[in-house]
PAGUDREN-505298 format. One record per residue: residue in three letters; x, y, z of N, C-alpha, C, O in turn. Coordinates in steps of 0.2 Angstrom, whole numbers, plus 5000, padded with zeros to 4 digits. Each point is the difference from the previous one (the first is absolute). Layout:
residues N
AlaXYZXYZXYZXYZ
...
This chain:
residues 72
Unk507951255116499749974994500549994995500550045000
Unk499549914996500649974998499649994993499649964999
Unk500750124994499750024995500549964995500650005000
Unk499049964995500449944995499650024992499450015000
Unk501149994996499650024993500349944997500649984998
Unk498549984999499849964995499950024994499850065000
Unk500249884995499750014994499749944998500049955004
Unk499650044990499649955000500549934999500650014997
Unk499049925007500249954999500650005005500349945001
Unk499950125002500449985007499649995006499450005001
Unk501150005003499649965008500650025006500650024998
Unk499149995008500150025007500149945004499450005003
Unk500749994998500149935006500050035008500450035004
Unk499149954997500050025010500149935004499649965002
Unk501150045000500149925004500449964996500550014996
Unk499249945005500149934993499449975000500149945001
Unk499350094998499349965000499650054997499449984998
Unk500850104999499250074999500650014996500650015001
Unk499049984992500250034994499450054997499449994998
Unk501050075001499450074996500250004993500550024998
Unk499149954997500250024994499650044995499449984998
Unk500950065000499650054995499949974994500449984996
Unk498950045002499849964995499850034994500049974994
Unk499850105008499750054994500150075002499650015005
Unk500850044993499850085003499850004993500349974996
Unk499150085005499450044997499950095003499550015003
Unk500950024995499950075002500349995007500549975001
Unk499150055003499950015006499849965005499850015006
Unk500249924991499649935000500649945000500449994995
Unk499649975011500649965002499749955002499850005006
Unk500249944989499749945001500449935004500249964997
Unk500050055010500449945002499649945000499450005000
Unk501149945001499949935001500449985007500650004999
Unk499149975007500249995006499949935003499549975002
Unk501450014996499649924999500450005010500550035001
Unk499249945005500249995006499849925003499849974995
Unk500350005008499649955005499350015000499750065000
Unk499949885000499150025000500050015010499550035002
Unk501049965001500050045009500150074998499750045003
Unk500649974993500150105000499250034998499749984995
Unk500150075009499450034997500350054997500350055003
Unk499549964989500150084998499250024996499649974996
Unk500550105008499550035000500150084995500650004997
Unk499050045001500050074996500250025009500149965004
Unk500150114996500050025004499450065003500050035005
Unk499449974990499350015002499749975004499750025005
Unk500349894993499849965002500449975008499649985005
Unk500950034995500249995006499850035005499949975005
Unk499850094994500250045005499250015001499950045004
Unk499649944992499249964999500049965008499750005005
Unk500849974993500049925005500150015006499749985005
Unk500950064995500450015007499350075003500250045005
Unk499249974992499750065005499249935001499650005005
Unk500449984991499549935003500449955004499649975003
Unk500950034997500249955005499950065007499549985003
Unk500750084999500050055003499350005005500049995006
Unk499550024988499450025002499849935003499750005005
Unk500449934993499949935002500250005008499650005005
Unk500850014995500450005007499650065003499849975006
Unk500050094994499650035002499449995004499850025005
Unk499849944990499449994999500249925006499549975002
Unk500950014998500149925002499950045007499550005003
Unk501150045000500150035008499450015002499749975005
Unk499850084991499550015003499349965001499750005005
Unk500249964989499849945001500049975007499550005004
Unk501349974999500249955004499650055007499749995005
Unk500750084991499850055008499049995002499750005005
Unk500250004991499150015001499949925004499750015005
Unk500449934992499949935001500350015010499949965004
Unk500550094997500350005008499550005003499649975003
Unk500350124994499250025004499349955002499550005003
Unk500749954993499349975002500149965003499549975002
């Protein structure tokens, strides 16, 4: 993990296309601005990880699905 210390109104560059900029710390509260490509999906990392167990469970339910449709 590759640890970098901002302050407000700086920014992080990932590539030459994912810019992180910090916009406001508040206490313990760190407000960025994440300007990318509208192809980059960025997510919270609660939310990702939402998606990535409904996609999981989708494919699940798809296998067994197809497997039942055999049986018959």
């Amino acid at each position: 993990m590759l640890v970098l210390s901002r302050k407000k109104d700086e920014s992080i560059m990932i590539g030459d296309q994912i810019e992180i900029k910090i916009l406001a710390v508040d206490g313990e509260q760190i407000k960025i601005g994440i300007v990318a490509p509208k192809n980059v999906k960025v997510h919270r990392s609660e939310v990702f990880e939402a998606i990535q167990a409904q996609n999981k469970e989708a494919l699940t339910a798809s296998s067994t699905f197809f497997e039942q449709l055999k049986k018959k």
